[in-house]
N, C-alpha and C positions, 0 to 999 in steps of 0.2 A: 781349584774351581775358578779363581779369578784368570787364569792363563786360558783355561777355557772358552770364556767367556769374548776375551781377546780374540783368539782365535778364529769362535764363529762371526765373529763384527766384522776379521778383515775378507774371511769369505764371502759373508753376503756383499760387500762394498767391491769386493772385487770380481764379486758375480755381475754387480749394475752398473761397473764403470761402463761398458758398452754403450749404457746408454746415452752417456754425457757426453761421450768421446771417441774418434774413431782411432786415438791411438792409447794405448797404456803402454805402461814401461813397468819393471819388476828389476832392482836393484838389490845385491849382496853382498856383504859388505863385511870384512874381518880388518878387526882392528887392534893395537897396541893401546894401552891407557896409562896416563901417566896421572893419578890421581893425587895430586899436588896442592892441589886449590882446594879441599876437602880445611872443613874449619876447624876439625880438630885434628893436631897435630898427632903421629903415631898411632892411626886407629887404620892403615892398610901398609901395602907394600909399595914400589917403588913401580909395578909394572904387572898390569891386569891384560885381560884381552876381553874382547866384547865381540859381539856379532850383529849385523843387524839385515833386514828381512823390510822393503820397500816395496808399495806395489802403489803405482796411479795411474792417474789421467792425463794426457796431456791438453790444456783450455788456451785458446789462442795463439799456439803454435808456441809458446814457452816459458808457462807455467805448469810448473809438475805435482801436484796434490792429490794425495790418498794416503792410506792406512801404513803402518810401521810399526813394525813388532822388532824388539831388542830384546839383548841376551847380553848381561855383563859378569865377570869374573873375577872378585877384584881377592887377593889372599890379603890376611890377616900379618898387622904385622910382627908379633911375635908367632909365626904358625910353625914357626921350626919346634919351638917350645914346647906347643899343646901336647899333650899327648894322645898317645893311640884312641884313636874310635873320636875322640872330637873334631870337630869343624875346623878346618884350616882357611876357609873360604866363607866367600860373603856373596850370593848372587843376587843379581838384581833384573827384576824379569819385565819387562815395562811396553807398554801399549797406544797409542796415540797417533797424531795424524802428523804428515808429516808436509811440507810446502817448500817449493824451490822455484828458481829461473832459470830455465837453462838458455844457455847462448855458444853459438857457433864464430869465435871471433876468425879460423879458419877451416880451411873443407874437413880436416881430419880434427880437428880440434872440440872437444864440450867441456862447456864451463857450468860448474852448476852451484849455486850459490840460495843457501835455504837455510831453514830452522827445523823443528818437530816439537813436540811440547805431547804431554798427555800422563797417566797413573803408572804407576809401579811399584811392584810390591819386593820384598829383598827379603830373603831365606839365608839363616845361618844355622845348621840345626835344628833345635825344635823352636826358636826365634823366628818371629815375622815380623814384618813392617812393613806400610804403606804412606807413599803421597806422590806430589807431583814432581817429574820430570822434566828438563828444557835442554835442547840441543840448540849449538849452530854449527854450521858444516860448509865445506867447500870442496868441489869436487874438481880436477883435471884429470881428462881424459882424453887417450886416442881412441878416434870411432876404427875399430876393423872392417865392420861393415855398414849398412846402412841403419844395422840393428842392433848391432854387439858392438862396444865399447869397455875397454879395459883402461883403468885409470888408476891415480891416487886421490886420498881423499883425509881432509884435517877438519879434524871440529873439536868444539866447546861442548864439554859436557857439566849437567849440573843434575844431581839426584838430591832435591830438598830431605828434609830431615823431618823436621816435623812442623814446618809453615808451610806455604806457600812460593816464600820468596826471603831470601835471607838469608838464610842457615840452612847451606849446601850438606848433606848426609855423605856425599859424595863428589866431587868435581875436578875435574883437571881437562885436560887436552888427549886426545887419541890422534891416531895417524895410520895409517890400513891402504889396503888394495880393496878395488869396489870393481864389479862384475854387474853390468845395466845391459839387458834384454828389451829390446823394444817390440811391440809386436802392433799391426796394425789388423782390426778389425775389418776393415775395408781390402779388396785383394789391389792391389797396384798394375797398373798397366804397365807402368816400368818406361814411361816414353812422354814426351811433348807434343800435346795438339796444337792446333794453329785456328783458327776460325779466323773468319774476316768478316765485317761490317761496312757496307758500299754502299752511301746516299743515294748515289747517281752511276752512271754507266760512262764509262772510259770514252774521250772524244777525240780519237786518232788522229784528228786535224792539228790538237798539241801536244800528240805523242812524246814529247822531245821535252816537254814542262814538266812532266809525271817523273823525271829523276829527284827533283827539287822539292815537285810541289804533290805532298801524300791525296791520296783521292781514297784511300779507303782504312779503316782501324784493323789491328790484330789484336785478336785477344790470344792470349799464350795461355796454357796452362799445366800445371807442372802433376805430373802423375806418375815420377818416378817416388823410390820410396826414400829420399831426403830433397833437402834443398839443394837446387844448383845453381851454380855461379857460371859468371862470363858467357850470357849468353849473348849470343851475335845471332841475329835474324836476316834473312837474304831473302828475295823475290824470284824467281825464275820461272818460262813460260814457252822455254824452245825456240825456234826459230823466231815468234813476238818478241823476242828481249834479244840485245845486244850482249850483254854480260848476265854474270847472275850479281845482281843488285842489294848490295848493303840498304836494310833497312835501318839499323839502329842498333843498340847492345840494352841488355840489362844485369846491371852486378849480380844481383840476387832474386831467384821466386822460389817462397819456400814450399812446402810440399802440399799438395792438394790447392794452391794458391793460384791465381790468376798475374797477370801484366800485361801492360796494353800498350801496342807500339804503332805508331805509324806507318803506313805503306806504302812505299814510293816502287817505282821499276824504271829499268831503263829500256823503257819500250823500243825496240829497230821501226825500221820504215814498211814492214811485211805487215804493220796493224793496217798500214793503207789499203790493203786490200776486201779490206768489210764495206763490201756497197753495200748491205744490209745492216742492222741490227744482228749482234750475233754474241758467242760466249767464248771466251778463252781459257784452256784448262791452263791451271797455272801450280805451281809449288810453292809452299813455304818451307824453306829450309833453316833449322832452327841446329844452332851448334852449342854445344856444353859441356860444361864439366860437372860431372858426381862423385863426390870425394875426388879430387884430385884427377879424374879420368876424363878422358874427352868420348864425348858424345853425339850423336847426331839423329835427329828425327822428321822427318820430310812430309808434311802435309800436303794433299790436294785441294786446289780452289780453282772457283770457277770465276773469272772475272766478265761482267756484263759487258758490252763493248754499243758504243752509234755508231753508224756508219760512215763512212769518212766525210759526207758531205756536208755532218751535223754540226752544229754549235750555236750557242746561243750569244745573244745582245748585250750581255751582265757588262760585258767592256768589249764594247766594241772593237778595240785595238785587236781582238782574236780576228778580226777579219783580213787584217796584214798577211795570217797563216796563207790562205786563198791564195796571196798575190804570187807570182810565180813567174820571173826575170830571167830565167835560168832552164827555165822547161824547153826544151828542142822546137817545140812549134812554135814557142813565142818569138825564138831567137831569129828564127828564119822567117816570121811575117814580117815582122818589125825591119829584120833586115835589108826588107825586097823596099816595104813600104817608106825607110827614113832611108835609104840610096837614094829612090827617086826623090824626096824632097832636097836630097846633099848637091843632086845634080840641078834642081832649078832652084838652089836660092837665093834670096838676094841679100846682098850681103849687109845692104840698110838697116833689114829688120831682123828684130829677136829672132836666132836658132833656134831655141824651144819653141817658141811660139809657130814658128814654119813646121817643124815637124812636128811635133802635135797636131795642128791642122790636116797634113800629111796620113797621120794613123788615124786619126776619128772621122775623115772619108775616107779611109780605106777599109775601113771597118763596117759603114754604112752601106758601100757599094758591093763589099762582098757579100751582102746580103743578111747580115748581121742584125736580127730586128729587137725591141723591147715587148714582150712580152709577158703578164702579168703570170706567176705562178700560182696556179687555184688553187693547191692546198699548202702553199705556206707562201702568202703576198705579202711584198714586203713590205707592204704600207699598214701592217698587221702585225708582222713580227717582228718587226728590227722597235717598236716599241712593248711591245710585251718580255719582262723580262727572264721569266718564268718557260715559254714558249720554246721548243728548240727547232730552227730555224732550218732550214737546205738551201745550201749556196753551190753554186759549181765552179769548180777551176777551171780556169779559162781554155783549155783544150775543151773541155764541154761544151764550153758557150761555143767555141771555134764550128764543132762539129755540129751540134744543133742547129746553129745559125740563129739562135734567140738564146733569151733569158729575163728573168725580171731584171730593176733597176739595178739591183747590188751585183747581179750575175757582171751584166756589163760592162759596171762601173770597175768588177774584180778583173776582168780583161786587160780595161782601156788603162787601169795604175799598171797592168805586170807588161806591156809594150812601153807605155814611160818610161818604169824603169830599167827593162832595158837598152835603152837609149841612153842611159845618164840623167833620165829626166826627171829631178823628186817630183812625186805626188803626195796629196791628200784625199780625202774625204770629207764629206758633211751630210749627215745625213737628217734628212730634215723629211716633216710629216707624211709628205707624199711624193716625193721625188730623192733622188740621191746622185748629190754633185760631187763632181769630181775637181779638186783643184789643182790646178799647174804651175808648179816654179820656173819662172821668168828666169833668174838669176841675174834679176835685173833689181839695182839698189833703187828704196824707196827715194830717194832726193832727186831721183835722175828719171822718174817716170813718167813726168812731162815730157822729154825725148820719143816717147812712143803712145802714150795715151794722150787723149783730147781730155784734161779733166781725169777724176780719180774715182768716180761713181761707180766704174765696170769692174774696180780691176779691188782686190782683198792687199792690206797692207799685215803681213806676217813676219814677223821677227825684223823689220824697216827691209824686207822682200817683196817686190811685187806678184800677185799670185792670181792668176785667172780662173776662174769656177767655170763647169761646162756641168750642163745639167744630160742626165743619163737616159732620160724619159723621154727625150727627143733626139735622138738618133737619127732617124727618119730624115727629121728637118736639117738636118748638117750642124756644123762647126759654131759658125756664127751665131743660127737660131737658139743653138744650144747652149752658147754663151747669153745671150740673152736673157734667154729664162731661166737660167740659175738667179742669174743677175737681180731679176723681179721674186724670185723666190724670196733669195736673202733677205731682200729690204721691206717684204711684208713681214717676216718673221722678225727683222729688228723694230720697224715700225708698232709690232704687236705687243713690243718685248719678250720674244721667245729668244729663249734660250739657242744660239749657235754653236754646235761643238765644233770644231778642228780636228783631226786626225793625222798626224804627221805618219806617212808608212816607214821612214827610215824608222824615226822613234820609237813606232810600234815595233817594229823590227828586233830592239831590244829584249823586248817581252817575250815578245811572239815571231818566232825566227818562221821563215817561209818553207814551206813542206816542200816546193818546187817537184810535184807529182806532176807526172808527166804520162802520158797513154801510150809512145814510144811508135803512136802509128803517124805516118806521113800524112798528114791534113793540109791539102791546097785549098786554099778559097781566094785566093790573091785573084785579085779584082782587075779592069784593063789598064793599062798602064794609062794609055789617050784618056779612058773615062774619070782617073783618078787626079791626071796634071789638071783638066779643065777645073774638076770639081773645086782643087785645091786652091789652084787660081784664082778661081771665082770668088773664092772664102777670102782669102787675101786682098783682092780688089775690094769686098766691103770692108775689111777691117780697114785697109789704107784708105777709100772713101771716109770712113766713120773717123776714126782720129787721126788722121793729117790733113782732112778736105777742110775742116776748120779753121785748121794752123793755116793752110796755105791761103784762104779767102781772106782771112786777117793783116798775114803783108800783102798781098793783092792791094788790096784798098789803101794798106800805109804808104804801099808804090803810088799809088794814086794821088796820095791825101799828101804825101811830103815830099816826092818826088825820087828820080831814082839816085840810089847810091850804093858804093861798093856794099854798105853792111847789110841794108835789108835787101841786095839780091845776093850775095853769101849765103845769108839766113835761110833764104826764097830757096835757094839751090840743096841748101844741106836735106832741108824739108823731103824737099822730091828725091834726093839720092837715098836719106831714111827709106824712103815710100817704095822705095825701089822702082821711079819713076825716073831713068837714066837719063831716059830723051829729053824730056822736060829738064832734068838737071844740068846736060849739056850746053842748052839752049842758055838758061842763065848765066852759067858759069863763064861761057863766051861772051858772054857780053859785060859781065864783071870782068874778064881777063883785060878785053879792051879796055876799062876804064884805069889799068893799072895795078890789078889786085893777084896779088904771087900765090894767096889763098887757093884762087878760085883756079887759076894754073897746076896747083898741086894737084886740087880733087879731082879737075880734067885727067890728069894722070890715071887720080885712082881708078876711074871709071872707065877707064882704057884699059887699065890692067886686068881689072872685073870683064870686062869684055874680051880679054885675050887679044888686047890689040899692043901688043907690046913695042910694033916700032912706032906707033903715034905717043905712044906712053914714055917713054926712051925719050923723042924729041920736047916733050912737055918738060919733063923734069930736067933736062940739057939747059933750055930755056930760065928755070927757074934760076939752076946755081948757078947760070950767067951772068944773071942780076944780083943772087944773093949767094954767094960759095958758101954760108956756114950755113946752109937752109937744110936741117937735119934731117927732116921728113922725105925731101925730095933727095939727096945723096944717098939714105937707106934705100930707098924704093928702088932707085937706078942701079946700084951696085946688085939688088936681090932679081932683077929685069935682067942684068948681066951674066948672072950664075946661071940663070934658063939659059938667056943665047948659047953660054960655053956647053948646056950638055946636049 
């Protein structure tokens, strides 16, 4: 009756396990008993055998509990003795629940590590007895499959006697083969999904940051029917990726379980081509191992994509992406436009500054205008930081012939640079300045500036701001009003950023997208010398007309001498005011001055008058033969005559 009873307990329990669990397991178990530990000496044999009958649930992926029905065998130990028709055996028939952890410390490997405890009653011919029972047990096993398992298995047995605890009726150690069935309620897909999770929409503009930096989550999720190891997850998208892209690895996701990895890609330059919003079909390719086997399962995803002329304010430094040194149009404007400035300049004043003046009228005259852009102005978006923004690369601006203030300002930096010519940016409330490196050291900027009001002191660099909004107006005007910009924004205490593009550069490497079509807009050469000219004649009016009215007057006030007409002279050869520096220098020379003799030279040489240049410097080491300046100059005058 009482085996009965048992019996229907572990059917209904393993009627309802379903409910609590999508996996049960059902364990079988024959064993050897060495019932040794038994407290009364010579009341068995040396070697029983047992059975045992496990059925549960798996709770958290590796606790195992449910029902256990045993069956033990243990012989008497004088049974050789008894005679005929008596009991040589002693069974013991026992019911209860049983609790374990199983652990996978490798793909083929279960470890399982439990107790059971529960009633048992023990038949020896017409003799019964009943109480409780205690197990503990350890199980190794190799998994054959994801569901069969053959192993060994050792445990602690104890069949109480007539307590509870204390006086074992029976106990010692067994040791057996165990046969564990797993079955899952749920049917297994047999394969790894991939899902992805995207804030935001991919900004092709830094295609080339998305290897580094994840833009979107993967969740994985494991749907074969165990846990698998060493998974390695990859990005791939066709012709949009370069490679197929390692995203990450995960040791373990057990079965039915999730893992969440980050998404990187190594987007190519083909994402360039989304002038709209658009989608990219893409793959996750997830590789693995189950039990010891390699695996592979390939998801599709759809990645949201801006179109390349999108990005946003969050850090400006992405605006460097824009800049474009490198692009075939840029190469060739800049080229026609910083020739003609190589061919008139003066060699007095800053090279940057000459060509710079050179490309920002060349730019105005070919017709290049500022233009406000009415659905994303930039006096609206470059502060909203949420906002995503449309800028154009400068073949854009080329072929339009406008753009708003950023458009421009992204032109006028990718012809700087390539010239050699670092730029910045600042971008400030309602306009957007462009800065230019001088490469002219802060100690030395008296040499070229009236005063230090115009000109941005950056890294003890001197750096010129040209504001973007005025085009129109030319070079100079444009310097101007950056210039007033600035110092109401410092005057306000407003905040001024800086923008270095090399530095940016770091960050945010340049797409150098190019339209691959031929775009003339190159301006007239005559319209562009005057313009250029003109700009330079105020620049030299505005900081040397100062310096020079200043010894003007000291000529006046102290009279004349070699050093304030030296000085008088350097002024005007800075200014690239040759005539005028002639004129002085002549007349220094007469007073005795080997100085003013040399620079006569140089300004001969600047003019290609090389046999008045020859006879100056002849003259010099006449007078002075170690005069270093003037034997280089004539020996390098020399090397022209001989070719």
């Amino acid at each position: 009756m009482y085996s009965k009873k048992l019996f229907f307990a572990m059917l209904i329990f393993l009627a309802i396990m379903p409910a609590f669990s999508k996996e049960l397991t059902f364990k079988l178990t024959g064993n050897l008993v060495l019932p040794f530990l038994t407290s009364q000496d010579g009341r068995y044999g040396s070697v029983g055998v047992s059975g045992n009958l496990q059925g549960g649930i798996i709770l958290f992926d590796f606790l195992n509990v449910g029902p256990e029905f045993s069956y033990m065998m243990l012989p008497k130990f004088n049974s050789s003795e008894l005679p005929d028709g008596a009991s040589k055996f002693v069974n013991f028939i026992g019911g209860g629940v049983h609790f374990g952890a199983l652990l996978y410390p490798a793909s083929r490997i279960e470890l399982e590590l439990g107790g059971a405890l529960g009633p048992y009653f023990a038949v020896s011919g017409q003799y019964e007895h009943s109480a409780p029972w205690y197990k503990a047990f350890m199980d190794v096993a190799f998994r054959l499959t994801p569901n069969w398992t053959l192993g060994a298995e050792a445990s602690w047995i104890d069949y109480q006697y007539d307590t509870y605890w204390g006086q074992p009726g029976a106990a010692g150690v067994s040791v057996g083969i165990a046969l564990r069935y797993k079955f899952d309620t749920e049917k297994s897909l047999q394969n790894v999904t991939a899902d992805i999770a995207q804030d935001d929409n991919v900004f092709p503009l830094t295609y080339s940051l998305y290897k580094e930096a994840p833009f979107a989550t993967i969740t994985l999720k494991n749907n074969e029917t165990a846990e698998i190891r060493n998974v390695k997850v990859s990005f791939r998208a066709g012709k949009y990726t370069g490679s197929e892209h390692e995203c990450g690895r995960v040791a373990i996701i057990k079965k039915r379980r999730t893992s969440q990895i980050d998404l990187s890609a190594d987007f190519s330059k083909e994402i360039l081509n989304f002038t709209e919003e658009g989608k990219i079909p893409g793959e996750i390719v997830v590789e693995y191992e189950l039990l010891g086997q390699k695996r592979k399962s390939v998801s599709q995803v759809i990645i949201p994509v801006y179109n390349r002329n999108q990005f946003r304010w969050t850090d400006p430094n992405v605006l460097a992406s824009f800049i474009s040194p490198t692009a075939p149009e840029i190469l060739e404007y800049s080229k026609v436009l910083v020739g003609l400035a190589r061919s008139h300049q003066r060699s007095g004043l800053n090279r940057n500054l000459q060509y710079a003046i050179y490309v920002y009228e060349g730019m105005r005259l070919s017709g290049i205008a500022c233009k406000e852009d009415e659905t994303t102005p930039y006096n609206e978006m470059h502060q909203d930081y949420d906002a995503v923004d449309y800028v154009q690369y400068p073949y854009q601006t080329m072929m339009y012939k406008a753009g708003d203030k950023d458009d421009i300002g992204v032109l006028f930096m990718s012809l700087l640079q390539s010239t050699g010519i670092d730029a910045a940016f600042i971008p400030t409330p309602e306009d957007f300045i462009v800065a230019i490196n001088l490469k002219l050291d802060w100690a030395k900027s008296a040499s070229m500036f009236d005063g230090k009001d115009r000109i941005l002191n950056i890294n003890d660099e001197v750096w010129i701001p040209i504001s973007m909004s005025l085009i129109k107006e030319g070079f100079m005007n444009s310097w101007y009003q950056a210039v007033d910009v600035l110092n109401e924004m410092q005057q306000n205490g407003e905040e001024i950023e800086f923008y270095s593009i090399n530095e940016a550069w770091q960050t945010y490497p340049s797409v150098g997208f190019s339209s691959g079509d031929d775009i003339n807009i190159l301006p007239r050469e005559s319209s562009l010398i005057l313009a250029a000219e003109t700009n330079l004649s105020r620049y030299i009016t505005a900081e040397f007309g100062p310096q020079i009215s200043a010894l003007q007057e000291r000529l006046k006030r102290e009279g004349i001498t070699v050093k304030l007409l030296n000085q008088l002279g350097m002024l005007y050869l800075r200014a690239g005011m040759y005539s005028n520096a002639i004129s002085i220098y002549e007349r220094s020379a007469q007073m005795g001055s080997l100085t003013a003799l040399v620079n006569l030279g140089n300004i001969a040489v600047i003019q290609k008058r090389f046999m008045d240049a020859k006879e100056l410097f002849e003259r010099v080491l006449a007078q002075d033969p170690k005069n270093k300046t003037a034997k280089t100059n004539l020996e390098r005058i020399m090397r022209e005559f001989d070719k």
